[in-house]
N, C-alpha and C positions, 0 to 999 in steps of 0.2 A: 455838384453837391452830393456828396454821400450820406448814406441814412444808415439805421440801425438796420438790422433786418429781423430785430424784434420790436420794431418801434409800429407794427401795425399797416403800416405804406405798402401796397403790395408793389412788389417787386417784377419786372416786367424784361428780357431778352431778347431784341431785336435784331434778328439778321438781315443788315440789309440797311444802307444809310445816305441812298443815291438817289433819285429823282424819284421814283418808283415809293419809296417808302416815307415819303413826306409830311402825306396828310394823315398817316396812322400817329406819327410821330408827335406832330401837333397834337393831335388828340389826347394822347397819353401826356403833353408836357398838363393841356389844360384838365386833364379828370386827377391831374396831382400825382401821378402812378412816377413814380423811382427808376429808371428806363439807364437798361445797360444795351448798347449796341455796338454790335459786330460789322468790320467793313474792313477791307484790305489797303482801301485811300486814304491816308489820311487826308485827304480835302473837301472826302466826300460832306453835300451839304447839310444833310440830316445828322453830324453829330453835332450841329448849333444845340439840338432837342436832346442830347444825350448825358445822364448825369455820369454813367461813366464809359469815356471811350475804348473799344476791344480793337486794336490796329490788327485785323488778322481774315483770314480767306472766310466769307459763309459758309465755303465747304470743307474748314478744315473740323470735322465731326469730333476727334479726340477730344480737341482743345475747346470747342464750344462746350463739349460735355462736362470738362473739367469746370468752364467758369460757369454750368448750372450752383455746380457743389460748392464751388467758392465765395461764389453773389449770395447765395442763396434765393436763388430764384426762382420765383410764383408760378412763372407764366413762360413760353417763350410762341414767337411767334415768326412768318416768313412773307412777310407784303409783300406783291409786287414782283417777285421771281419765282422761277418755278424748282431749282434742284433744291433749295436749301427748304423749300416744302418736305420734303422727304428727309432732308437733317432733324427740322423740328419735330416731325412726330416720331424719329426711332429713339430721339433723346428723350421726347419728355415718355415714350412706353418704358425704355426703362427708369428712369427716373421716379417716373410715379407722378410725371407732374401732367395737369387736366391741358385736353387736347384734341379741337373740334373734329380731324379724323386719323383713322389707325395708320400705320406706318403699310399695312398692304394696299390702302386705299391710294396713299400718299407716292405708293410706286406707279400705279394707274396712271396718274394724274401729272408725273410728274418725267416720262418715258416715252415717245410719242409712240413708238413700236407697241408697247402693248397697250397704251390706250385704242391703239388698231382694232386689235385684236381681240379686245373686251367688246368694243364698241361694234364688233362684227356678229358677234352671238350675240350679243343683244338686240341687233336689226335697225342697228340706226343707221341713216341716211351717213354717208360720207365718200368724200373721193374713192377712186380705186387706186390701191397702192401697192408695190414691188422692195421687196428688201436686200439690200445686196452689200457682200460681204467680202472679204478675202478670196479671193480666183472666180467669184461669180461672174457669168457674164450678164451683162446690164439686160434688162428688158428690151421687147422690140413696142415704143410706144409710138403710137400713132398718130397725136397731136402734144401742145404744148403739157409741159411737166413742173414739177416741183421737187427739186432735189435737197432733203433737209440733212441734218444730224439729229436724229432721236432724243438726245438726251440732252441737248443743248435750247437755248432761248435766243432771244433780241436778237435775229437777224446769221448767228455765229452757223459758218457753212452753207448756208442758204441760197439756192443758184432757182432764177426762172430760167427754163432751158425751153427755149423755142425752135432751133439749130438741131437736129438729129446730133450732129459733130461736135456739138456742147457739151451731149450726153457723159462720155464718160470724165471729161477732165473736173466734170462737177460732183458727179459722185466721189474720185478722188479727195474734191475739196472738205466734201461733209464727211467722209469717213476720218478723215485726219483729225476735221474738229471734235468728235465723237468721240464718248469717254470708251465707247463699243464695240468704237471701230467698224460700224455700220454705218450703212446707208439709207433713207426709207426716201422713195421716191412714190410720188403724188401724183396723179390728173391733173391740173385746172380748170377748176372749177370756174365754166364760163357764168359769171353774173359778180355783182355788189356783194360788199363784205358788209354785215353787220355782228356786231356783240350784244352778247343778252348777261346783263348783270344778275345773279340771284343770291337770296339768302335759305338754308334748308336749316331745318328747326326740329329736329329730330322723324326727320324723312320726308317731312311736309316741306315742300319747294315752292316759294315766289319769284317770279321772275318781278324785278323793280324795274329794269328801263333796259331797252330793245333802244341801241341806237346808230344809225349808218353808222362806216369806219371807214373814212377818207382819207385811202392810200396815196404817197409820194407816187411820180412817176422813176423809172427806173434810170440808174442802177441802185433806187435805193427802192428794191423790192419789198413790200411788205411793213414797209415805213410806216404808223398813222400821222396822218400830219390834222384830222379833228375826229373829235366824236360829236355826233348830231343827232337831237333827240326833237321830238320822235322820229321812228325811223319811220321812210317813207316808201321803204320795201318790205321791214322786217317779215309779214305777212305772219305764220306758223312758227316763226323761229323760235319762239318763247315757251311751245308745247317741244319741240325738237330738243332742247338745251335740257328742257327736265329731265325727258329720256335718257340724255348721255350722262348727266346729275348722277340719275337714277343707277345706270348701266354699273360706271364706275365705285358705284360705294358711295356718296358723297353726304352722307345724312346730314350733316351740322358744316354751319359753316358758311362764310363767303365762297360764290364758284363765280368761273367769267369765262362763258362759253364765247369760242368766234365760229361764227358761219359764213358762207355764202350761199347766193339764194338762185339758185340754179335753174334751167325753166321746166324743170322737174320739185324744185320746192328747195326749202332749206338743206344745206349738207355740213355736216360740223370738219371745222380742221381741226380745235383743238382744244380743250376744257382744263381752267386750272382749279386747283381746289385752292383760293385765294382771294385775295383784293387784287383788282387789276391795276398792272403797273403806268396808266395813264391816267393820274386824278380819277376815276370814274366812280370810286365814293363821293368825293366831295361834287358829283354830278349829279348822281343818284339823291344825296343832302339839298343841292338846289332843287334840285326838280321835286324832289318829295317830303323832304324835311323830316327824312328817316335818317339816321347818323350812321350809317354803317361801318364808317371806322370805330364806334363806338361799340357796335354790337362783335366788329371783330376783336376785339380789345376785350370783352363778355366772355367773347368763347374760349380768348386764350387764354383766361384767368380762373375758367372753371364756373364762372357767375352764370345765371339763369341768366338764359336768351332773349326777349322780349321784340316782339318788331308790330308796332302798331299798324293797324290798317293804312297802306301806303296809299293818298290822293295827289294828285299833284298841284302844285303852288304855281304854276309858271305856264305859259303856251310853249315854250322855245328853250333850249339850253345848247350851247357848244362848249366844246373843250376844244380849243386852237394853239398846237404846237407852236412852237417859235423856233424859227433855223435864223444863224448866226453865218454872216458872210465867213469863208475860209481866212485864218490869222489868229495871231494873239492875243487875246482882249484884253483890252486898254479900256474901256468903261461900260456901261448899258444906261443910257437915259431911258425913264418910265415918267413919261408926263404924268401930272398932274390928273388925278380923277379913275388911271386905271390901275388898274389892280395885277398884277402878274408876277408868278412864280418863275423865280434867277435860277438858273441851275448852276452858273459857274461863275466864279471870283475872276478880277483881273490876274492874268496871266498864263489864264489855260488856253490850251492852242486849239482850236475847231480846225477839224478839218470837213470835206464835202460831204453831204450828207448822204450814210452809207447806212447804216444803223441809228434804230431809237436811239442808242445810248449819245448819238450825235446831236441829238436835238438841245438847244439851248433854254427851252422855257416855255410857260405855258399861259394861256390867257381861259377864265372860264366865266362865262354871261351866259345871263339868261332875258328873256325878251317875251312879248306878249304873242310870240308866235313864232315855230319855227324860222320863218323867211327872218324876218324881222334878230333873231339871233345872230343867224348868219351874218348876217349884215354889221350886227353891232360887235362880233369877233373878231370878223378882218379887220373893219375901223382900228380896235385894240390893237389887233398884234400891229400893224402899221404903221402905229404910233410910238412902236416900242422899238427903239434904235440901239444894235450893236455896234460898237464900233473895237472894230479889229487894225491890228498892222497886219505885216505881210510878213509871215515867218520865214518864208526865204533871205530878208532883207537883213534879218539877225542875225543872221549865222557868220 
């Protein structure tokens, strides 16, 4: 549906219309807002929410900027991914249009390398890390590592190297994925991963919900497959997260710090200035019955912030991924009575679960107590049946 763009409807620019960006999406179809979204798939599932669809890259900056001036667009905003965070706020500073933080903030947050290296003058806990470039020779590390791409997300170049002899063909891999052409290689961090959701409000930082982050086993490194609230390690990690908050610039705004909890205390891997890309608004909504997609929606529109005193509604909450056996999908049955987000139509092909962007779906309950969550998430996801062919058998 197309509107005026003097007709009063504020006008809304979404980049981003994949699993990740979902529940912003809803949001904005039910608060009435005019919603243009940007996405290089056409199949992705978020432009069901889109009154007009942009078939084009998040990162192509020119052309997003062009259709600010074209739309006439209020707002623009970046759920759930972390480069085209740095799209939206260099478009809306020059633009002129209102935007929870600055585009030097947005480099912080959005760069792993120099989020390092803010987050080292500032004194915050975090692995110890090596950068390595074009003829450097690799570090000599001494236990298990973590070989990323700096400027990349979801998994892209990502190697656990436990092997000394791993070492260099993984650096290889991340510097190619690398818009940098670096490398940053990590510790491991020995202990449990948790995520600390918060909202800052002109410098003032809440943390809303500290919740484990229950990794795949490998080769799908780094995978969540739930989020579990409350967390039953978090310990300090919710004072630690302000810190990095704080370190980076992050005054207004969703952030979504991830930690793990070391037998030295919390240590941060990595802070986005965002909603995070696994339901954990709509987690944050069950557990506290604060709408954060709603307040993100607030910031990128320029409207006054408001975030009522968070209690929580609930004992238990999960967020339970859905993997999809390898093939072509052919259907998804969803019994009767549960509730679960489809990420993909019949016909998209799964393959073995390597990366988030592999996951098929999500299930999110809540319960009169943690255990009792648990419990009633696997039940859900177990009841949710893909059914695949065998894509070799097509060909």
């Amino acid at each position: 549906m197309e509107s005026d763009p003097r007709s009063g409807i504020p006008r809304l620019l979404v980049l981003g219309a994949g699993p990740a960006q979902l529940g912003l999406l809803e949001a904005a179809r039910a608060r009435g807002l005019w919603v243009a979204v940007v996405d290089r798939d056409p199949s992705a599932p978020g432009f069901s929410f889109a009154d007009r669809r942009c078939i084009l890259s998040t990162e192509d900056e020119p052309a997003i900027e062009r259709l600010v001036g074209a739309l006439g667009i209020d707002g623009i905003i970046s759920p759930g991914t972390d480069w085209p965070v740095g799209v939206a706020a260099r478009i809306a500073e020059r633009t002129g249009l209102p935007h929870p933080i600055s585009s030097q903030t947005a480099v912080l947050a959005t760069n792993k390398l120099r989020q390092r290296e803010r987050l080292a003058e500032a004194g915050v806990p975090q692995p110890r890390s090596w950068v390595v470039g074009s003829g450097d020779e690799p570090p000599a590390v001494d236990g298990p590592v973590v070989v990323k791409a700096p400027d990349r997300q979801g998994q892209k170049g990502l190697t656990l190297v436990v092997d000394p002899a791993a070492l260099v063909p993984a650096i290889e891999m991340a510097r190619s994925a690398a818009r940098s052409g670096l490398a940053l290689i990590e510790e491991l961090v020995d202990g449990p991963e948790v995520t600390v959701v918060g909202l800052s409000i002109d410098g003032a930082f809440t943390a809303l919900t500290v919740t484990d982050r229950i990794t795949a086993e490998l080769p799908a490194f780094g995978v969540a497959l739930a989020h579990v609230w409350p967390s039953h390690v978090g310990g300090d990690a919710a004072d630690v997260a302000e810190s990095a908050v704080a370190a980076l610039g992050i005054e207004n705004g969703p952030s979504y710090t991830q930690l793990r909890i070391s037998p030295e205390g919390p240590q941060v891997i990595e802070v986005a200035a965002r909603l995070g890309g696994g339901h954990d608004a709509e987690l944050v909504q069950a557990v506290l019955g604060v709408d954060l997609n709603g307040l993100a929606l607030d910031a990128a529109l320029g409207n006054e912030v408001v975030l009522t005193q968070p209690e929580p509604r609930v004992g238990g909450a999960v967020t339970r991924f859905l993997v999809a056996p390898p093939g072509v999908l052919e259907r998804v049955e969803v019994p009767e009575g549960v509730e679960a987000r489809i990420y993909r139509e019949p016909g998209y092909v799964f393959t073995p679960l390597r990366r988030g962007a592999d996951r098929a779906g999500a299930v999110l309950v809540t319960a009169e107590s943690r255990e009792a969550a648990l419990a009633r998430a696997d039940a859900a996801a177990n009841r949710v049946r893909f059914v695949t062919a065998d894509a070799g058998a097509l060909v």
